[in-house]
N, C-alpha and C positions, 0 to 999 in steps of 0.2 A: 504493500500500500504506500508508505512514505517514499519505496525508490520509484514508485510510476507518477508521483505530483510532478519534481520536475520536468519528466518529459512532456506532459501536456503543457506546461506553461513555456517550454520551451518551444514544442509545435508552434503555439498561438505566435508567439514573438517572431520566431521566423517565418506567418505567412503560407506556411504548410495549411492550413484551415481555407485557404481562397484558391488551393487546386483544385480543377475539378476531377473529379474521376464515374465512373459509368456504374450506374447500379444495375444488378444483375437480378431478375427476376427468378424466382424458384425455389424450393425449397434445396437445403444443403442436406447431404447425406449424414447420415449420424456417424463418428468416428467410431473407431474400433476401438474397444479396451486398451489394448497398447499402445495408442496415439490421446489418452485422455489427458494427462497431464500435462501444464504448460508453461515453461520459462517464464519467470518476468520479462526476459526480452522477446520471447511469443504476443504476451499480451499487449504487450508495446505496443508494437507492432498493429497487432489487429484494434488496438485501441486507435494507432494514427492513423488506418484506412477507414475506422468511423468518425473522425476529426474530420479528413478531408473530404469525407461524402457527406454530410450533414449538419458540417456549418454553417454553408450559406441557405439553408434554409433558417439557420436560427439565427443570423444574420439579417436576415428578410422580415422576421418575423418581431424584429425587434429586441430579441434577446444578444446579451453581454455572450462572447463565443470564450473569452480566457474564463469566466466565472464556469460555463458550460461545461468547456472541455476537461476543467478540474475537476468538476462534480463526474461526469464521466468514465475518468481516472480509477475513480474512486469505487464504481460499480463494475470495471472492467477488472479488476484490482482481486475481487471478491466473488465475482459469477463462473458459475457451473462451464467446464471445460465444452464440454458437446455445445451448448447453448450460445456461448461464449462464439465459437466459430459458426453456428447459425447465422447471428446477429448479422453477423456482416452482408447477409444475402436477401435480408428483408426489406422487402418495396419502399414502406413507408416509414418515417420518423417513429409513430407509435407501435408499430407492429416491432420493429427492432426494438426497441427499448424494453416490449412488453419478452420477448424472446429474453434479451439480456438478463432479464429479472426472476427467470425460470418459467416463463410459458411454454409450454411443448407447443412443436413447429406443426404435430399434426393435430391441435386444437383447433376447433371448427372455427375460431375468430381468425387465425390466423392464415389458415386454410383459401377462408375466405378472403380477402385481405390479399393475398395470394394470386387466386385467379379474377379478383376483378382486375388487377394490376397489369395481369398478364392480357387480355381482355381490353386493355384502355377501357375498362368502365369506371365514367366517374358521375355515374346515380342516371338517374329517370327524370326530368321535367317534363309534366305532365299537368295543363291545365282541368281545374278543378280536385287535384287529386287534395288530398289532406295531410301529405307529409312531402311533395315536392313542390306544390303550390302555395306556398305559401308567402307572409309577408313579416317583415321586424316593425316592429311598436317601441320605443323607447319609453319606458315609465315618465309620464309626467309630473310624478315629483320628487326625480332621483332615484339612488339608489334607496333600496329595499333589502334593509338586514332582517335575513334571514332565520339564521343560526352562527350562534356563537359560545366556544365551548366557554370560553374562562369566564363566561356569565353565569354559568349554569353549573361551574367546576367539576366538569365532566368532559376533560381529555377523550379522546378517541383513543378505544387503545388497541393494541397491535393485532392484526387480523381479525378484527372483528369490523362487518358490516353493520352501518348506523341508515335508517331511512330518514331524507329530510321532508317536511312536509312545504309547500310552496302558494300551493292554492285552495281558496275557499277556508281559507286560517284567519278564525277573529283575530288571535294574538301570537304573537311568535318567542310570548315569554317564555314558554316551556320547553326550546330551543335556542334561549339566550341571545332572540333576536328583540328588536324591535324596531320596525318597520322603517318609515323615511325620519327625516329628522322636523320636516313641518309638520308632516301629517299623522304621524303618528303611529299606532300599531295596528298589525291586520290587513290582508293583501290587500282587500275594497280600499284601505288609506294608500297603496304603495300603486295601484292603479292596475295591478294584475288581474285576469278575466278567470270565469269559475272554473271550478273543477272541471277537466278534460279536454279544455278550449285551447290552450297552447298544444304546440309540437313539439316546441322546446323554448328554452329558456338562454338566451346570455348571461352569465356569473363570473364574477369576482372573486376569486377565491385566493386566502391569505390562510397558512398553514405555519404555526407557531411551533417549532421544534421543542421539544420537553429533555432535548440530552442527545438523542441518537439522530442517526440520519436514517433515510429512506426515500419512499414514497409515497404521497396520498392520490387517492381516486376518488374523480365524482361523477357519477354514471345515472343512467339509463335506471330507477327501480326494477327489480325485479329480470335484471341482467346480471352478465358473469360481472366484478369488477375489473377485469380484463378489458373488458372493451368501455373504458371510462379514459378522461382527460386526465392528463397525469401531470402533478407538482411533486418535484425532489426538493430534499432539504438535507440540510447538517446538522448536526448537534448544534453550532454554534450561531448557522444563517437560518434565519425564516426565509420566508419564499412565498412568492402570488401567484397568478398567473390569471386571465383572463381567457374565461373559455365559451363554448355552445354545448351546450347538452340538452339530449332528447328525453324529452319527460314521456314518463306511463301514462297513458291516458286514463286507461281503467281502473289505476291505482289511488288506493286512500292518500297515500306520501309518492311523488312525481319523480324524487331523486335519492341515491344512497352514495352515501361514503365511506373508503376503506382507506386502510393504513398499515403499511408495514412493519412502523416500531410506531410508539403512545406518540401523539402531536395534538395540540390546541389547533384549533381550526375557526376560519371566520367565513360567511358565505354570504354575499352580496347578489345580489338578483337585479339587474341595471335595464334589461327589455328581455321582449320574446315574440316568438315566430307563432303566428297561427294563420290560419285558412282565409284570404282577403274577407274581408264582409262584400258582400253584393251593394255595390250601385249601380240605381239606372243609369239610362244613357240619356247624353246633351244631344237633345236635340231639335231643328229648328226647321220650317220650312221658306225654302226658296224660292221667287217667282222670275221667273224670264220676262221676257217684253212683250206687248200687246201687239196680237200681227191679225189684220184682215183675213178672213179664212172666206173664199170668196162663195158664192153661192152654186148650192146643189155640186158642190168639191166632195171628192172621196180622199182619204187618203194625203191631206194637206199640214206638214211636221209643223209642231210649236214645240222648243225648247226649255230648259233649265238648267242648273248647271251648281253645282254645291260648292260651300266656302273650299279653301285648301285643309285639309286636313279630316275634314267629312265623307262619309261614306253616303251614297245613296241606299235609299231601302223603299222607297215609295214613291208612286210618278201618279198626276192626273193634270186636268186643267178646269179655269177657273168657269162655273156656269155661263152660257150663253145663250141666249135664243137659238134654237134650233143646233145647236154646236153640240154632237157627242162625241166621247171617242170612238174609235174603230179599232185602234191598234195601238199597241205603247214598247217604245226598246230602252230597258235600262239597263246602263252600268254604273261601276264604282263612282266618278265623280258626276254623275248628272241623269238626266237620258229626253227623249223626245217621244210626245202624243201625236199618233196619226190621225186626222181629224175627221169627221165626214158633216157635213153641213148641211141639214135636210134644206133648208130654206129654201126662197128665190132672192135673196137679199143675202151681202154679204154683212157678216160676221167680225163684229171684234173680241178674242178670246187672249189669254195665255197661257202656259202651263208652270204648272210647279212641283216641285220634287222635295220627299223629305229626307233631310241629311243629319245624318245620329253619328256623334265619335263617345268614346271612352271617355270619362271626366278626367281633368288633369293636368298640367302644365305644355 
C-alpha cells in the first residue's frame, strides 16, 4: 500500500493520466491458480493502465485526477488478484470499479454492462415511454435534505443496506433530514411530486468517513447495491459527489444505501426526472387573401399558408354565397380549397388553415 502512493502521484505529475489508450471490450479470462498472485510492480502496472484509460473521463467530469489516482492506488493496492486483472477490461468507469471491489465478471450487472457496450447500446428514447421520456424539474426551493446520519446518530455501518424514503414524507426527521431551509420539512415543502411520479431523482450526496476508507452506494430500492452510484472515501477525507439515480416506483422508500466500512452520510435531493405533463397545443388560424371565385367555376384554388414554425392540421374557406368547396390539398406549412361556385354571379371568398406547434420557446 505505502510503496504504490508514490507511483500514482508520480503518474499524475508526469502526465501519464492524459495518454490515451483503447479500451477493450469483453470479459477477461479468469487466471489460473498459479498466475494468482501479484508483485507490487504487477499492480503498478495494471494500476497505470487504469490511470491512463480513465482519467480523462474524471477529468471531464470535473473531478481532481492526483486526488483520484491516489484513492485508486489504494484499492488496487488491496483487491483480489483474478478481479484485479478483470478490471482492466471493463467498458465503463462503474463496471470497472464495481469488478475492482470484488464483483464477479459473470454477475448479470456486469454481464450486462458488457454487451450493451459491445452492442453500442446506449438506452431506448422512446416518446411517451415512462423511463426514456422523460423531463428534469429543479426543486423550486433548493435543495431538499433528505437524510442525514449525524442527526439521527446513526452511522451507516459496514455492509449493511439502509432504504431512504424521498416521496410522499410529511417529515424527514426520522432520517435526520429536514427539508429546504425556507420551507421547511416534508417533500410537499421541498417541491417533490407523490409517491411513484418520479423516474428518478438528482442527489447530492456527502459521505463523512468515521476512521476507515471505502465505498458508499446509492441505488435503485430494491436493486443489487452493485449497480448504484458510487462515492470512495478515506479514513481521513470525506467525499460528495453528485449523482442521478432511478427510484422504485412501486416502493414505500424510492432509494437504498450501502457501505463498505461505518461512514456518516448526508443526502440532498436538488430535482428529478418524470414523464412530461401533457400540454395542448398553440394554436391559431390563418386566413389568405380575398380572391373572386368567378361564376358557375368548378375547381377555382384559394390559399393559406401558416406562420414559420407551425404545422398545418386543418384547411377550409370563409362562407360565401353560393361558394363551397369541392376539393382541399394540405400540407405541412399551408394548403389550398378547390372551389366550385354554384352561382351566376361571381364570388368573393378566402380560405384559411389551422396551424398548431408545441408550446415553447
Amino acid at each position: 500500500m505505502k510503496r504504490l502512493a508514490p507511483i500514482f502521484l508520480l503518474l499524475v505529475a508526469a502526465g501519464a493520466a492524459d495518454a490515451g489508450e483503447k479500451r477493450v471490450f469483453g470479459a477477461a479470462s479468469t487466471p489460473s491458480s498459479s498466475a494468482l498472485r501479484l508483485s507490487p510492480q504487477q499492480r503498478a502496472e495494471i494500476a497505470r493502465s487504469l490511470v491512463r484509460i480513465w482519467a480523462p473521463d474524471v477529468r471531464k467530469s470535473g473531478g481532481n485526477v492526483q486526488e483520484w489516482a491516489v484513492k485508486l492506488g489504494r484499492f488496487v493496492g488491496t483487491a483480489d488478484p483474478a478481479n484485479l486483472r478483470q478490471a482492466i477490461d471493463m467498458p465503463t468507469y462503474t463496471t470497472m470499479m464495481d469488478v475492482l471491489l470484488g464483483q464477479p465478471v459473470a454477475s448479470k450487472s456486469v454481464q450486462k454492462a458488457l454487451a450493451q457496450a459491445q452492442a453500442g447500446d446506449v438506452g431506448i428514447e422512446t416518446i411517451g415511454s415512462a423511463i426514456a421520456d422523460t423531463t428534469y424539474t429543479p426543486l423550486p426551493n433548493g435543495r431538499c435534505r433528505v437524510a442525514d446520519s449525524r442527526v439521527i446518530a446513526s452511522p451507516l455501518a459496514a455492509g449493511v443496506t439502509r432504504a431512504i424514503d424521498v416521496e410522499s414524507v410529511g417529515s424527514y426527521a426520522s432520517q435526520g433530514g429536514n427539508g429546504t431551509f425556507a420551507n421547511g420539512d416534508g417533500s410537499t415543502n421541498c417541491g417533490l411530486p407523490g409517491a411513484g411520479a418520479s423516474t428518478a431523482l438528482a442527489v447530492s450526496v456527502t459521505v463523512l468517513s468515521t476512521g476507515s476508507e471505502g465505498f458508499f452506494k446509492i441505488f435503485e430500492n430494491g436493486k443489487p447495491f452493485q449497480t448504484g452510484s458510487t462515492v470512495y472515501y478515506t479514513g481521513a477525507v470525506s467525499a460528495s459527489n453528485d449523482v442521478i439515480v432511478t427510484t422504485c416506483q412501486s416502493c414505500a422508500n424510492e432509494l437504498s444505501i450501502y457501505a463498505s466500512s461505518s461512514v456518516n452520510y448526508v443526502v440532498d435531493v436538488v430535482g428529478y426526472f418524470a414523464p412530461p405533463v401533457a400540454t395542448a397545443l398553440q394554436c391559431t388560424r390563418q386566413f389568405g387573401s380575398f380572391v373572386n371565385v368567378p361564376a358557375n367555376t368548378y375547381g377555382f384554388g384559394v390559399s393559406a399558408v401558416c406562420p414559420t414554425g407551425y404545422t398545418a392540421t386543418g384547411l377550409g374557406i370563409e362562407a360565401a354565397a353560393n361558394v363551397v368547396m369541392a376539393d382541399s390539398s394540405l400540407n405541412n406549412s399551408g394548403g389550398t380549397v378547390f372551389t366550385y361556385n354554384l352561382g351566376a354571379t361571381a364570388q368573393s371568398t378566402r380560405a384559411w388553415v389551422q396551424c398548431c406547434r408545441v408550446p415553447g420557446r
